[in-house]
N, C-alpha and C positions, 0 to 999 in steps of 0.2 A: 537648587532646582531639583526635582523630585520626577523621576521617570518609573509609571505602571510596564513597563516593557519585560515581563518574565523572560526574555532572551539576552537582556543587559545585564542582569544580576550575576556576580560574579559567585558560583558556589562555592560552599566554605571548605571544600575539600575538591583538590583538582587531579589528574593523573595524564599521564602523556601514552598516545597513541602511536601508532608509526603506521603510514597510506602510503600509497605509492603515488608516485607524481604526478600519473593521469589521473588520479583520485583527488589528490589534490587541486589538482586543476579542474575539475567537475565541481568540485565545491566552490572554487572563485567565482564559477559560471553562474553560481545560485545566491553569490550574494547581492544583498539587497539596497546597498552601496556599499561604494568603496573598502570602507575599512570596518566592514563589517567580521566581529571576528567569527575563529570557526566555532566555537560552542553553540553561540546564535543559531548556527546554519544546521549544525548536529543537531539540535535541539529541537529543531523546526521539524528538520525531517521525519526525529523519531515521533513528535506528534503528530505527524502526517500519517505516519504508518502505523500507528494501531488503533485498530477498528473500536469504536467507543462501544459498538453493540454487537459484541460476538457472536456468532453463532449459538443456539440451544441446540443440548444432546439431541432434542428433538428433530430438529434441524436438518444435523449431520447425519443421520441415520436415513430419513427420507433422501438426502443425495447420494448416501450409500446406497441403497435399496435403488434407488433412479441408475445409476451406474453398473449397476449387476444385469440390470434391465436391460442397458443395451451391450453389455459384455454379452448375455444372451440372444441376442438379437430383437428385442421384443421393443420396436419400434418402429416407426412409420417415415418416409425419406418425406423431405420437401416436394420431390416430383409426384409420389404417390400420392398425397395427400391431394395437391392438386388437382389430380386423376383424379379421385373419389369425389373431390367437391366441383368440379367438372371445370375446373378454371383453366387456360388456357396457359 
């Protein structure tokens, strides 16, 4: 039998980690049945957690530049804006 499952494949070089209990136990919480082991579940998470489409220098600069902006104060509240567009 033959499984496309990139979570099942055993890598050819493995290493041991050390979590602590409640970590451990956050990760039982995630598995997807029972005997699911942990690589699976590490594995999943770290392709959960990086962004396929990072950010461009372009990007980051304009939130830079946005964040100076209201470090300065050069911005406008929800209430004000209100007031101006006369909404209630």
């Amino acid at each position: 039998m033959s499984y496309n499952n990139p979570y099942l494949v055993m890598p050819e070089k493995t290493t041991t980690i050390e979590i602590t209990r409640s970590d451990r136990d956050r990760l039982n919480r995630l598995r997807r049945y029972p005997r699911e082991p942990y690589r699976a579940i590490v594995r999943r998470l770290l392709d959960q957690s990086e962004d396929p489409e990072p950010l461009s220098p372009e990007t980051i600069a304009d939130i830079q530049a946005s964040l100076n902006e209201i470090r300065r104060g050069e911005f406008v509240t929800h209430e004000e804006l209100k007031r101006d567009l006369g909404i209630d």
